[in-house]
C-alpha positions in Angstrom: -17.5 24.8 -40.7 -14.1 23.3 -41.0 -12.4 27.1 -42.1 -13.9 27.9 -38.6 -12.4 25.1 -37.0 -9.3 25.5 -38.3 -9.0 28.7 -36.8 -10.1 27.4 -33.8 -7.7 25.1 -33.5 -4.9 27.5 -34.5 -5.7 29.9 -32.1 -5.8 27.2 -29.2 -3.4 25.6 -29.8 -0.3 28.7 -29.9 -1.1 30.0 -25.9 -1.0 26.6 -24.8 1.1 24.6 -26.7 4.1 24.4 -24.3 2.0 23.7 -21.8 0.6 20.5 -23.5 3.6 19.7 -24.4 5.0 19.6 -21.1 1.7 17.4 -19.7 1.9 15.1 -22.3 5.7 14.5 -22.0 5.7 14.2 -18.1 2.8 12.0 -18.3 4.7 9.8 -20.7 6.9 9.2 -18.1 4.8 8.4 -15.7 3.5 5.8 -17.7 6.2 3.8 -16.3 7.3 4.9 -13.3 6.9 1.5 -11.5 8.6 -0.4 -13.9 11.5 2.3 -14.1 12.5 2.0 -10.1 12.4 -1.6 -10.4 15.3 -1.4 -13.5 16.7 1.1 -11.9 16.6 -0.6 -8.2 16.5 -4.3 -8.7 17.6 -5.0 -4.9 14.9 -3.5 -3.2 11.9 -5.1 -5.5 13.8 -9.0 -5.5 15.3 -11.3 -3.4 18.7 -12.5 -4.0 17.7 -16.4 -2.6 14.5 -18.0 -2.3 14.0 -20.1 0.6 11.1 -22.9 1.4 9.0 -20.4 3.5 9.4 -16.8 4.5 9.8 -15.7 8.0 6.1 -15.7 9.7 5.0 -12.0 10.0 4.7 -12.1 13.9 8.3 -12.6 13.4 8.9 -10.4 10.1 7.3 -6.9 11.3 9.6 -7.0 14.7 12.4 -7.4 12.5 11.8 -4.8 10.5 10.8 -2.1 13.0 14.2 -2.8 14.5 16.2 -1.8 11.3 14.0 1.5 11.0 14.7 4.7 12.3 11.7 6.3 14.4 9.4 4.6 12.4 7.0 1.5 12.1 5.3 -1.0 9.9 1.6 -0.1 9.4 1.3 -2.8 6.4 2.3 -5.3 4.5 2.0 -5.7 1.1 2.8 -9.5 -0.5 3.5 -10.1 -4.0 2.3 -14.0 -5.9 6.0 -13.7 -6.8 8.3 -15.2 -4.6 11.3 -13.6 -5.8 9.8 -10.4 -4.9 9.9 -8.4 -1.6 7.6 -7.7 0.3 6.5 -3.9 0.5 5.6 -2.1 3.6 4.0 1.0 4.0 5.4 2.6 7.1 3.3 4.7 9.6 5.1 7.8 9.2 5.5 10.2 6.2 3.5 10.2 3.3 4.2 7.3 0.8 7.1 5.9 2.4 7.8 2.0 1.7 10.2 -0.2 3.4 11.3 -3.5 0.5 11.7 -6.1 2.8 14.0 -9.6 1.6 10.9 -12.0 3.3 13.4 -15.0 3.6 15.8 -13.2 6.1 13.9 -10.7 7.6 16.4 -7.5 6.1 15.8 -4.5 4.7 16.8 -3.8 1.2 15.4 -0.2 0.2 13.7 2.7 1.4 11.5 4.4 -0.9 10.2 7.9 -0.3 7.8 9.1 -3.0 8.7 13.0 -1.8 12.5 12.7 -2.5 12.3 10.9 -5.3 12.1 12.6 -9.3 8.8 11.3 -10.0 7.6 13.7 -6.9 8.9 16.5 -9.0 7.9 14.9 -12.1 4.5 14.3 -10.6 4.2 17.8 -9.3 5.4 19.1 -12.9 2.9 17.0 -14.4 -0.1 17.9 -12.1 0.4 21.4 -10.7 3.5 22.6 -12.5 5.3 22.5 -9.3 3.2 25.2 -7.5 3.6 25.0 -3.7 0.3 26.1 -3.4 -1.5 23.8 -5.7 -3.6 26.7 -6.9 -2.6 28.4 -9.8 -0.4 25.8 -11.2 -3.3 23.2 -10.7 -5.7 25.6 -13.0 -3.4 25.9 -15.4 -3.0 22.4 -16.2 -6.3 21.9 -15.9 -7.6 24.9 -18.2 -5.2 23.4 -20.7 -6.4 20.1 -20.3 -9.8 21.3 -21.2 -8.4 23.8 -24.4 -6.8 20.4 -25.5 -10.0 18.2 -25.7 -11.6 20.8 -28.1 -8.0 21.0 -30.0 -7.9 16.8 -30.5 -11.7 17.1 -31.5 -11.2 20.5 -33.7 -8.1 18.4 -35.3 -9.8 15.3 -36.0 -12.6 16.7 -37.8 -9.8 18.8 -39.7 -8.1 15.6 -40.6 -11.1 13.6 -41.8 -10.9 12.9 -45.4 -13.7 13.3 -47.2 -12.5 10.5 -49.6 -10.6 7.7 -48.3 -7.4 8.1 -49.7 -4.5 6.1 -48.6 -1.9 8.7 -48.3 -4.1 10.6 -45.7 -3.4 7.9 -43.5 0.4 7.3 -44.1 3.2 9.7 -43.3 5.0 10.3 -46.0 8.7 10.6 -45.5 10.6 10.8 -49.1 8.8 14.0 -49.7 11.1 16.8 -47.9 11.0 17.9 -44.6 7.7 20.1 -44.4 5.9 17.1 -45.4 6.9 15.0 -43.4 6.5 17.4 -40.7 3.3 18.1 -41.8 2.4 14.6 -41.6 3.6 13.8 -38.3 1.5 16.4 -36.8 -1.9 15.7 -39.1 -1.7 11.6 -39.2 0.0 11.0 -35.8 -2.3 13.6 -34.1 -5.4 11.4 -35.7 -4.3 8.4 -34.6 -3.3 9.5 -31.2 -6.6 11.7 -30.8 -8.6 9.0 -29.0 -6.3 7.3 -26.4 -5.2 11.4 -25.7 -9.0 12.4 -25.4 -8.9 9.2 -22.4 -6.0 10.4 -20.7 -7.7 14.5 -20.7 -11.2 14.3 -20.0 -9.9 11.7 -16.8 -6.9 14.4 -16.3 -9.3 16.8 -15.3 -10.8 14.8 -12.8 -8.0 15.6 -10.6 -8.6 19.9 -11.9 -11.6 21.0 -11.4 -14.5 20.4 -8.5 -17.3 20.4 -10.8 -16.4 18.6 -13.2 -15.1 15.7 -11.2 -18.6 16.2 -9.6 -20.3 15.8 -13.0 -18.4 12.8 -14.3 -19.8 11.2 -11.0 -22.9 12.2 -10.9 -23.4 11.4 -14.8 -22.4 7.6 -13.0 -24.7 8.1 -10.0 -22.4 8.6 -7.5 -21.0 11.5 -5.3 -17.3 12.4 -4.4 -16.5 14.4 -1.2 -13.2 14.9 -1.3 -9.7 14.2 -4.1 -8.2 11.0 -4.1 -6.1 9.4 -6.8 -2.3 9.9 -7.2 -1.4 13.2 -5.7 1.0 14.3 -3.6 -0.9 14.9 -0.4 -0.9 18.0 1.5 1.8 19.7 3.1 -0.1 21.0 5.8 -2.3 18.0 7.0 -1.3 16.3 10.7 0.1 13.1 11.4 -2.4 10.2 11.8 -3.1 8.7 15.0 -0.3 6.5 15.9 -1.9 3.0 16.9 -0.4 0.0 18.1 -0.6 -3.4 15.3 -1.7 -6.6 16.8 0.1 -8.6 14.1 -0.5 -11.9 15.9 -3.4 -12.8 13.2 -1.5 -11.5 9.7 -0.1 -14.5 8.7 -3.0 -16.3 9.4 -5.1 -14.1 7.2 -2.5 -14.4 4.4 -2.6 -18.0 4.0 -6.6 -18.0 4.5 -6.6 -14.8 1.8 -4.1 -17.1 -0.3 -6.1 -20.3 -0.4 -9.2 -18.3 -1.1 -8.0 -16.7 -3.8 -4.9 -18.7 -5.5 -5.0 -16.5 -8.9 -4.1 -13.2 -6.6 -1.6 -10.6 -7.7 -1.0 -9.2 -4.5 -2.4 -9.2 -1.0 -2.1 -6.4 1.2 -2.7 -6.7 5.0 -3.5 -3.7 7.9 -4.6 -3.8 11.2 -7.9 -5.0 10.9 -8.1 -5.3 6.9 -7.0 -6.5 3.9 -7.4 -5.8 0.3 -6.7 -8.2 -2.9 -5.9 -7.6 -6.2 -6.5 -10.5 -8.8 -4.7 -11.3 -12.0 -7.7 -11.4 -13.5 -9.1 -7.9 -13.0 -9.5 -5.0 -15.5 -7.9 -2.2 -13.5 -4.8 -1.8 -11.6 -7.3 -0.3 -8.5 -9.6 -3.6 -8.7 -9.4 -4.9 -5.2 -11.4 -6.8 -3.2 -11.4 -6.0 0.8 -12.0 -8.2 3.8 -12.4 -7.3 7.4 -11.0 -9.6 10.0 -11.0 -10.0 14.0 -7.8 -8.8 15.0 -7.3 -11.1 17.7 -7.9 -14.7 15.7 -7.7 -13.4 12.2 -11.6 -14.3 11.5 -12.8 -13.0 8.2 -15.7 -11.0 9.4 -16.5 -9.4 6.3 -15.8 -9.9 2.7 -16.3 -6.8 -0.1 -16.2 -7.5 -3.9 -14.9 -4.5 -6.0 -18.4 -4.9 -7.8 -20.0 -4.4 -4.4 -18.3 -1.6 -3.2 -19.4 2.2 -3.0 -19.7 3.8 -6.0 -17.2 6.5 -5.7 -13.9 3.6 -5.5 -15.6 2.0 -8.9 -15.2 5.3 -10.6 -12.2 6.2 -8.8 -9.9 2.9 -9.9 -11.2 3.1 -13.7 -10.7 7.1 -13.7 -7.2 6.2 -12.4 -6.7 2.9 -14.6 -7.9 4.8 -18.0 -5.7 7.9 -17.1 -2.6 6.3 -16.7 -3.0 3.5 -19.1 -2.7 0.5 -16.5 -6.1 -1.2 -17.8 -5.2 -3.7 -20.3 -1.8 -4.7 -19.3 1.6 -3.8 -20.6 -0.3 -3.1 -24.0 -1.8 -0.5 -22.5 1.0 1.3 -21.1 3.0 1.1 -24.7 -0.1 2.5 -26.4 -0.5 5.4 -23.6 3.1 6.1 -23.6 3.7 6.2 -27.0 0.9 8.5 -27.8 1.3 10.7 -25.1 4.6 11.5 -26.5 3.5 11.7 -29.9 0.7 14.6 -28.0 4.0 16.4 -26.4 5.2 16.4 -30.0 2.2 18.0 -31.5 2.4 21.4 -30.5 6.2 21.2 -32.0 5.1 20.6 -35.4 2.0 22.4 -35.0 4.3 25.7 -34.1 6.6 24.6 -37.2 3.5 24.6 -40.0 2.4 27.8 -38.5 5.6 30.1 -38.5 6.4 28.0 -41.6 3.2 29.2 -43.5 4.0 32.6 -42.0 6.8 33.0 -43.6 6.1 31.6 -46.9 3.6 34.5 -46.8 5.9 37.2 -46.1 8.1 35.6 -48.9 5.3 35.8 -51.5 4.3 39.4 -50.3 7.9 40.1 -50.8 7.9 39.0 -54.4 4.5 40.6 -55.2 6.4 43.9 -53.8 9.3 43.6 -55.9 7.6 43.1 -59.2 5.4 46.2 -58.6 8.5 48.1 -57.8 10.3 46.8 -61.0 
């Protein structure tokens, strides 16, 4: 069994190597794409002063809709931080945020997902930059799926059938192809299971039927992708509607007293969503209608309560990119993912290495015959 699944796992893992190696290292970055713009752009995600009170929203949104060009506030996203700005989604483009200083009413930043690196990093990562989201998406995807039977196929390779210590440790004081050897047997081990997550959710975002199996298996149907792609080209502008904003920051303060442990509230015409400290997953968020003319909370929906296609939805995101157990999380899917990138590396290196070491001993053999 385990000579077969050695060259199983050697014969997997040389035509797609580079491409895991290039999903795991992209998706290592993406890890921490949030906390990279805000090192990168302090301004735009923090106020330089804090004040007693920010400036009412009826007050705010005018404001801001004045400093933009041809474009409009269609929410508003506010943070339990008071150093930090609020965030507002504007109404046209796709993923385009306006960081708002909520003290003085001025814009600090502009964000457009499209023009930024992690679009291309993104698109790298999920599609390998295919235009037409076809072949590059099933390529990624039929990779994704070679690489869950490569981490399994490994593991079983690895497991010792007596527990010895050094099967566990890297060994580093014992030349290079041990160490190299190591690296690729131990760290692949330990970073099979936390890989294995990111994958099987990976392909959520692949292939039809098997995002339609994963939700079936939890009794619930999905209609169409959602998640954190780049949209489509080729879809139309929404609807252009006009805000009553009158009612926001009434339903702010209401949402606020209601829920003092939020992380962040975010308001729309007609809606708003909340995330608490407390939950599991980044996507956790509980929703509440209101009357748009007196701000009224009509209607309140519990994550726990809502359909279940956005349950599976925020953990398939959460577990994917490691955002489900705080900054832990994120280190240990980082870190791992990048020890995944650097897999097919040293896997590549014990291969051509036992090649060769081959054609040196056949070379030998030759030589004494001829002598």
């Amino acid at each position: 069994m385990r000579k077969f699944l050695k060259q199983l796992h050697k014969w997997l893992s040389i035509p797609v190597g580079i491409m895991i190696t290039i999903i795991c290292l992209t998706g290592a970055i993406l890890v921490f794409q949030d906390e990279i713009l805000e090192l990168s752009n302090p301004s735009h995600y923090f106020v330089d002063n804090i004040k007693d009170a920010p400036i009412p929203m009826d007050e705010l949104i005018p404001m801001v809709n004045a400093q933009l060009d041809s474009n409009t506030v269609a929410n508003v996203q506010v943070s339990h931080d008071p150093k930090r700005t609020y965030r507002m989604t504007l109404s046209e483009g796709f993923r385009i945020s306006a960081f708002v200083d909520q003290y003085t009413g001025k814009v600090t930043g502009i964000y457009e997902f499209r023009e930024s690196p992690f679009f291309t990093i993104m698109s790298l990562h999920r599609w390998l930059m295919d235009g037409s989201r076809t072949w590059g998406k099933y390529t990624v995807g039929i990779s994704t799926l070679l690489f869950v039977v490569i981490l399994v196929s490994g593991f079983i390779i690895w497991m010792p059938r007596r527990m010895k210590r050094s099967r566990f440790k890297i060994q580093l004081r014992k030349g290079k192809k041990r160490m190299l050897y190591d690296l690729h047997n131990v760290l692949g081990a330990y970073a099979c299971l936390v890989l294995l997550i990111c994958a099987l959710t990976g392909m959520v975002w692949s292939f039809d039927w098997y995002r339609n199996t994963v939700f079936k298996i939890f009794g619930v149907e999905t209609k169409q992708e959602q998640g954190h792609g780049g949209g489509r080209q080729g879809k139309g502008k929404p609807k252009k509607e006009e805000l009553n904003i009158l009612a926001w920051q009434g339903v702010l303060n209401a949402l606020k007293s209601s829920n003092p442990d939020y992380e962040y509230i975010r308001i729309q015409d007609g809606s708003a969503t909340v995330h608490l400290k407390s939950s599991i997953t980044s996507r956790a968020t509980d929703k509440y209608d209101f009357d748009k003319v007196n701000g009224e909370i009509t209607r309140t929906t519990l994550f726990k309560d809502q359909e279940g296609t956005t349950r599976v939805w925020a953990w398939v995101y959460s577990l994917h990119v490691g955002d489900y157990w705080g900054i832990w999380s994120k280190i240990f899917t980082c870190f791992f993912s990048l020890v995944g990138a650097s897999l097919p590396i040293t896997g590549y290196y014990i291969f051509f290495n036992k090649r060769a070491e081959k054609a040196r001993v056949k070379a030998r053999k030759g030589n004494r015959i001829v002598n």
